[in-house]
C-alpha positions in Angstrom: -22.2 -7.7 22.0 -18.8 -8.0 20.1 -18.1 -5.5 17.7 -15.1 -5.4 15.4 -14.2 -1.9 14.2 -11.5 -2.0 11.4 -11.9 0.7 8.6 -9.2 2.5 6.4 -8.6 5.9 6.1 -11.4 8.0 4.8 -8.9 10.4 2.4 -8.6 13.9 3.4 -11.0 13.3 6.1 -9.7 10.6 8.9 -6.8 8.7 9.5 -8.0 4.9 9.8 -7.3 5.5 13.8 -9.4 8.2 13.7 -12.1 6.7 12.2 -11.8 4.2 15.0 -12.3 5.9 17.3 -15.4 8.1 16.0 -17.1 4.6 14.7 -16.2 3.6 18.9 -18.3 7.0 20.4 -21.1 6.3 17.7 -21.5 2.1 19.5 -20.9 3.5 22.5 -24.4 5.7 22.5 -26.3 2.8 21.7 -24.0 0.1 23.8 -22.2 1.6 26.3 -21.5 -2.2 27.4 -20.4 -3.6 24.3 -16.7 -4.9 23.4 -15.1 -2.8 20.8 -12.2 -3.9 19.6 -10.4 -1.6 17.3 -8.1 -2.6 14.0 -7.3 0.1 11.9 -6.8 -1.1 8.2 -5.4 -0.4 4.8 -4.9 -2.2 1.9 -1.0 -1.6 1.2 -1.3 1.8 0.1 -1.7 5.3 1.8 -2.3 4.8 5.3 -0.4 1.2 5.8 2.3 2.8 8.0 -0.3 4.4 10.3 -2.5 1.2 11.0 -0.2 -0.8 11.7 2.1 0.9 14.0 -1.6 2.2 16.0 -2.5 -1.3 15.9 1.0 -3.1 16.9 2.0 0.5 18.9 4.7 1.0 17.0 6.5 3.8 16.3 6.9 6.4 13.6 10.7 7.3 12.5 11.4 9.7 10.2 15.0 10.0 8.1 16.3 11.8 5.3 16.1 9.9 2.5 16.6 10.8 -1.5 13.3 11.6 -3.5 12.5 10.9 -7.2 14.9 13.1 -8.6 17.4 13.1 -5.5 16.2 15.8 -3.7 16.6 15.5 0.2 13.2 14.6 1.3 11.8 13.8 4.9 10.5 10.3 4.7 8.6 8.1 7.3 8.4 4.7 7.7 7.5 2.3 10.8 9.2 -0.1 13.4 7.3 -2.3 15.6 10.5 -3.0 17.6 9.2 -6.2 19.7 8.5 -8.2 16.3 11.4 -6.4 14.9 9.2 -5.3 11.4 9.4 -2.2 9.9 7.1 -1.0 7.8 7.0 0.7 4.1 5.1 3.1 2.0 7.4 3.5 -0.9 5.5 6.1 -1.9 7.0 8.0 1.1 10.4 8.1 -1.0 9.0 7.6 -4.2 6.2 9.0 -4.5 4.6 10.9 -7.5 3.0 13.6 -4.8 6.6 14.6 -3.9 7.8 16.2 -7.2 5.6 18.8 -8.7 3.8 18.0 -12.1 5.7 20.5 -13.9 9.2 18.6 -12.6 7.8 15.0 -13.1 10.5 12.9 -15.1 9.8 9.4 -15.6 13.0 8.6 -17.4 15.2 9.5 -14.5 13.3 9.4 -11.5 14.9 7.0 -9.3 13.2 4.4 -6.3 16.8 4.9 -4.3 15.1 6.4 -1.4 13.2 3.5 -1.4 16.5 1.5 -0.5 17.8 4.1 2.2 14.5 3.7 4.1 15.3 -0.2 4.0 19.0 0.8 5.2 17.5 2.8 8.6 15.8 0.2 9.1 18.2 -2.8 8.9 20.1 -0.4 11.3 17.9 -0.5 13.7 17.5 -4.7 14.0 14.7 -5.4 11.3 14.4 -8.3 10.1 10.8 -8.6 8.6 9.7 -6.1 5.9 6.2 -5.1 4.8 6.4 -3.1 2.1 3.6 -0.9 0.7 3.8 -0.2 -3.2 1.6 2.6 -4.9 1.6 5.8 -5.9 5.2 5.8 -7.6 6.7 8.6 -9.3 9.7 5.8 -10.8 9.9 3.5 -13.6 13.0 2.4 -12.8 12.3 -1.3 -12.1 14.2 -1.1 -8.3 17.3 -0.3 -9.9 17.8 3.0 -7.7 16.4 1.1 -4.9 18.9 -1.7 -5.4 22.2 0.7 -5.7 21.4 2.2 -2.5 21.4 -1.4 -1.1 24.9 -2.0 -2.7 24.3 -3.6 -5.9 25.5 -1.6 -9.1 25.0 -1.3 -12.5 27.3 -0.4 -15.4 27.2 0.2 -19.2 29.9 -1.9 -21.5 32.5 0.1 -20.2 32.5 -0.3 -16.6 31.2 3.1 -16.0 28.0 3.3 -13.5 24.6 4.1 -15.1 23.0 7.3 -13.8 19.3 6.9 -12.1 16.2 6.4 -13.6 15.0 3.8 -15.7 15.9 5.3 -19.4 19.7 4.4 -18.4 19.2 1.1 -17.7 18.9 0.5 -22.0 23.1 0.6 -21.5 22.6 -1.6 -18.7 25.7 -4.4 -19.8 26.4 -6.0 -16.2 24.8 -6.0 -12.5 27.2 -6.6 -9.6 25.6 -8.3 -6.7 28.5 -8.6 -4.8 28.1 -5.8 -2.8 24.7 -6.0 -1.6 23.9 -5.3 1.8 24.6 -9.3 3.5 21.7 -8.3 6.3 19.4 -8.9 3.5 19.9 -12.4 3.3 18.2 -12.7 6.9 15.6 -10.4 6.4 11.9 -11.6 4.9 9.9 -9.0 2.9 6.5 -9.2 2.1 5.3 -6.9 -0.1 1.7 -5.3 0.0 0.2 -4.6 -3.5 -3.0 -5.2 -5.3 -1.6 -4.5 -8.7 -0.8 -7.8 -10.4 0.6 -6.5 -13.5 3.8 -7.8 -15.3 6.9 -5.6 -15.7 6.8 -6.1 -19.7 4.3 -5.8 -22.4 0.8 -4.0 -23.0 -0.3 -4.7 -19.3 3.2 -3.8 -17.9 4.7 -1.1 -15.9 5.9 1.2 -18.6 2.6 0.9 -21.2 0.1 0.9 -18.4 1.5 3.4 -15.6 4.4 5.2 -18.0 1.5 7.7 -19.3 0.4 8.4 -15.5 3.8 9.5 -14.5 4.1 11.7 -17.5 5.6 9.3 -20.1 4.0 9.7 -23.5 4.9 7.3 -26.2 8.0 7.7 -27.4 9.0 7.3 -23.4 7.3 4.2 -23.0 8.7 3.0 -25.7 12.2 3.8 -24.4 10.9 2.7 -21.0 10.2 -0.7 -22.5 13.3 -1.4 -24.2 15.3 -0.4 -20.9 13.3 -2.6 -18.5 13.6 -5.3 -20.7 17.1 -4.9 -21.4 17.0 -5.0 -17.2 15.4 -8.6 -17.1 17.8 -10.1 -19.8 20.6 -9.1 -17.8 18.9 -9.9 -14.6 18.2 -13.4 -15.5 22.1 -13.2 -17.2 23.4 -12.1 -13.0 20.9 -14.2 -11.3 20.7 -17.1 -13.5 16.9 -17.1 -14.0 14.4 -14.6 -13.7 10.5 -14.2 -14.1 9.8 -10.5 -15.6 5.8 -12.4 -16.2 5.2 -13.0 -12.4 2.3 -10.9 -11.6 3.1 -8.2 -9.7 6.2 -7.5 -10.9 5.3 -4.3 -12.6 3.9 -2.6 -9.5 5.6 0.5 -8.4 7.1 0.8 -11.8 8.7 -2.7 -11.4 9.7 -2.3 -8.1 8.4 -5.5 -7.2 10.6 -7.1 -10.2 13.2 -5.9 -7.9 12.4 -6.9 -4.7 11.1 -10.4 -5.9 14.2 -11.5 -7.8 16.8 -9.8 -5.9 15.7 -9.8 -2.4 13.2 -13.0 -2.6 10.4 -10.7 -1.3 6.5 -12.4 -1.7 3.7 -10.8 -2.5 -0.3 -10.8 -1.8 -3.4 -8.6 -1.6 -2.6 -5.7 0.4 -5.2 -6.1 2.5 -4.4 -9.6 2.7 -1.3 -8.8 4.2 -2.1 -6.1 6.4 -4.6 -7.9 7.7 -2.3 -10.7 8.5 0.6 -8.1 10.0 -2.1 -6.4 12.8 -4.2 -9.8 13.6 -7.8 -8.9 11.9 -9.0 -12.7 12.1 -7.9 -13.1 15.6 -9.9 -10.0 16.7 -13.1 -11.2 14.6 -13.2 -14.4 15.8 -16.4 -14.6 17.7 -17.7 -10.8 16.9 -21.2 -10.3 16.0 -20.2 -7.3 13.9 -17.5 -6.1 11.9 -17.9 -2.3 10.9 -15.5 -1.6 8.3 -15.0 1.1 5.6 -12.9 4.0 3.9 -13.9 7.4 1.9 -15.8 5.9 -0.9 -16.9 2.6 -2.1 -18.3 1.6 -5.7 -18.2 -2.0 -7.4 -14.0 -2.0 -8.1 -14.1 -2.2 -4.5 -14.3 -6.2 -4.6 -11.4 -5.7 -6.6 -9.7 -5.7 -3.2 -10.2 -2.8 -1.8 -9.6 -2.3 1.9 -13.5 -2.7 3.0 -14.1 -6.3 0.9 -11.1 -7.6 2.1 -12.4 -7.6 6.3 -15.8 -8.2 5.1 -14.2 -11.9 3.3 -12.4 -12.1 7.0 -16.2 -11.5 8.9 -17.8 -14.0 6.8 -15.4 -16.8 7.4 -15.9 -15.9 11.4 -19.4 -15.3 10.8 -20.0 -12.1 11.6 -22.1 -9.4 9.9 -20.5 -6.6 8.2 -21.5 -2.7 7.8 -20.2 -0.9 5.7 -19.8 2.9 6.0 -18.2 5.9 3.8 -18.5 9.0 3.0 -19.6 8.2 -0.7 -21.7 5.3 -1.7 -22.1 4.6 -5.3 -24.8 3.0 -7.0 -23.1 0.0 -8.5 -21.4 -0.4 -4.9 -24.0 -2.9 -3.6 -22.5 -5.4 -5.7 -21.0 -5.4 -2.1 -23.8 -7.1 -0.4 -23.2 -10.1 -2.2 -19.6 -10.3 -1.1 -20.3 -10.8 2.6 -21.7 -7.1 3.5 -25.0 -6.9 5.2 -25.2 -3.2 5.1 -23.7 0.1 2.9 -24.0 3.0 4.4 -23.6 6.5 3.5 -22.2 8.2 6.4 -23.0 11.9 4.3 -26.4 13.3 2.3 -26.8 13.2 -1.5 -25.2 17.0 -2.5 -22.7 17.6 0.5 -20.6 20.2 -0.4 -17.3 17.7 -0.7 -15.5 20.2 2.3 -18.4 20.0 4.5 -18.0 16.4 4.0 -14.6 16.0 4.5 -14.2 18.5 7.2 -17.0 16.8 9.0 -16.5 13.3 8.4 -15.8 12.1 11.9 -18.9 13.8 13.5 -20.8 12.2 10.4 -19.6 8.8 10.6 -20.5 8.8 15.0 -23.8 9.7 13.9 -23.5 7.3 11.4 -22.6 4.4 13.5 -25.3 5.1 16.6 -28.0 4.9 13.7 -27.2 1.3 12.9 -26.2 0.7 16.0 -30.2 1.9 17.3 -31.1 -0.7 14.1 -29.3 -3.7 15.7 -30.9 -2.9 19.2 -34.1 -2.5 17.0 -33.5 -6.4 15.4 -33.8 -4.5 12.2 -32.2 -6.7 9.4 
């Protein structure tokens, strides 16, 4: 018996590590012989650092970098020195959960310490990038990100625009020259499952400007700046694709990081999955357990959990499913390659009980469809 254990984090509750391991004690009852082979997952957001430095053992560095509003912050990212790749939440440097509601400031919050974290890690021989985007506190299309690189940006006069992404409506000319040359010999993939563009009713101002606190006279301004940004982009760069899907994630840090920095971008999942191996370790499994904190039909949208179950059925191995919240409209699920959702916690657990015991739930979980398999239950 083969069985493939590769879940995400269950939020608040277990690291996706963690939830290895407790998923590995709950076969373990049942199949004390069986090979578990362990992948801890994400899908590019919280958590992406964490699985794959367990899963390439890796290591964790920490660095002060600059946060939103230029504030030192403590930031972590990780290296996987053999394959020399370092790893990237931007949300680490950028992140809406490092600046209290009451000091949230779309208009000048800045992605720069975004671009220091890239810095550490050119310095320490990186040359392949995964970058995680979600959860940004910026709307400042990469321009902080980029300045901290070396490029800079001036109004008409010459003068250099402050951060954040109202300034960039003065935005008259982008010097490239002095951007970091390591850059050129570096690939960056970036990990994202938002597809939006950086303009327009489905871009990053109108669609994640209100979440960071923008309200409509903000986005408006927003607007104007980032497109002001691509004019002159495309002016610099001689072309320029503000449309490209996925150029509006992270508040158009991936505008940034595809046209300056030639970065591609997938599925998160897609590409962690990629990064740590997951279709090498399911080749020839006959189960894949897999899952994260709760599961409900956006899940297929490519969540974490759908992703490895699209990997199992191309091996042809069976998937379960487990988390801590199951909703109704989640078995959509089962027919997307899952054989089995389970809810590792009762209907009306108190949500601290749940989280609080989530590992002990989720053994218990796992031995009981474990006892199934043995049982040749379907």
């Amino acid at each position: 018996m083969r069985i493939v254990l590769a879940p995400d984090s269950f939020k608040e509750s277990m690291t996706a590590t963690e939830a290895v391991a407790a998923m590995r004690a709950g076969v373990q009852e049942v199949f004390p012989d069986a090979e578990c082979v362990g992948v801890p997952m994400a899908d590019g957001g919280e958590g992406t650092v964490d699985a794959v430095v367990d899963a390439l053992y890796g290591q964790r560095i920490e660095v002060e970098v600059s946060d939103p509003l230029g504030r030192p912050v403590r930031a972590r990212y990780g290296y996987v020195p053999l394959r020399q790749l370092a790893v990237i939440e931007m949300a680490a440097a950028a992140g809406l959960e490092l600046v209290a509601p009451q000091d949230r400031d779309v208009l000048r919050a800045s992605s720069f310490g975004v671009g220091e974290l890239i810095l550490d890690a050119l310095g320490r021989g990186a040359e392949e990038f995964l970058i995680g985007l979600g959860g940004s506190a910026t709307n400042d299309a990469g321009a902080g990100m980029l300045s901290a690189l070396g490029v800079v940006f001036t109004d008409v006069d010459g003068n250099p625009l402050p951060p954040g992404g109202a300034a960039l409506t003065d935005l008259h000319r982008i010097d490239v020259s002095g951007l970091d040359p390591r850059l050129s010999q570096v690939r960056i993939r970036i990990a994202s499952d938002v597809t939006a563009p950086l303009l327009g009713p489905t871009g990053a101002a109108a669609v994640f400007g209100p979440q960071k606190g923008a309200d409509p006279a903000a986005v408006r301004r927003l607007e104007a700046a980032l497109s002001r940004l691509a004019a002159i982009t495309a002016a610099t760069l001689g072309t320029a694709n503000p449309d490209r899907p996925g150029a509006g994630a992270a508040g158009g840090l991936g505008f940034a990081l595809m046209e300056f920095l030639g970065a591609q971008s997938r599925p998160g999942v897609i590409e962690v999955a990629e990064t740590v191996g997951l279709e090498r370790a399911v080749a020839g499994a006959d189960w894949v357990f897999t899952g994260e904190g709760s599961v409900d039909a956006q899940t297929v949208m490519g969540k974490t959990p759908y992703g490895v179950a699209q990997i199992a059925l191309k091996a042809g191995a069976r998937v379960a499913l487990f988390a801590g919240r199951v909703a109704r409209d989640a078995s959509v699920l089962l027919e997307h390659g899952v054989d089995r959702l389970v809810a590792i916690t009762p209907d009306g657990t108190p949500v601290e009980q749940a989280l609080r015991e989530g590992a002990a739930s989720l053994t218990r979980a796992t031995a009981e469809v474990c006892r199934d398999i043995a049982r040749g239950a379907p």
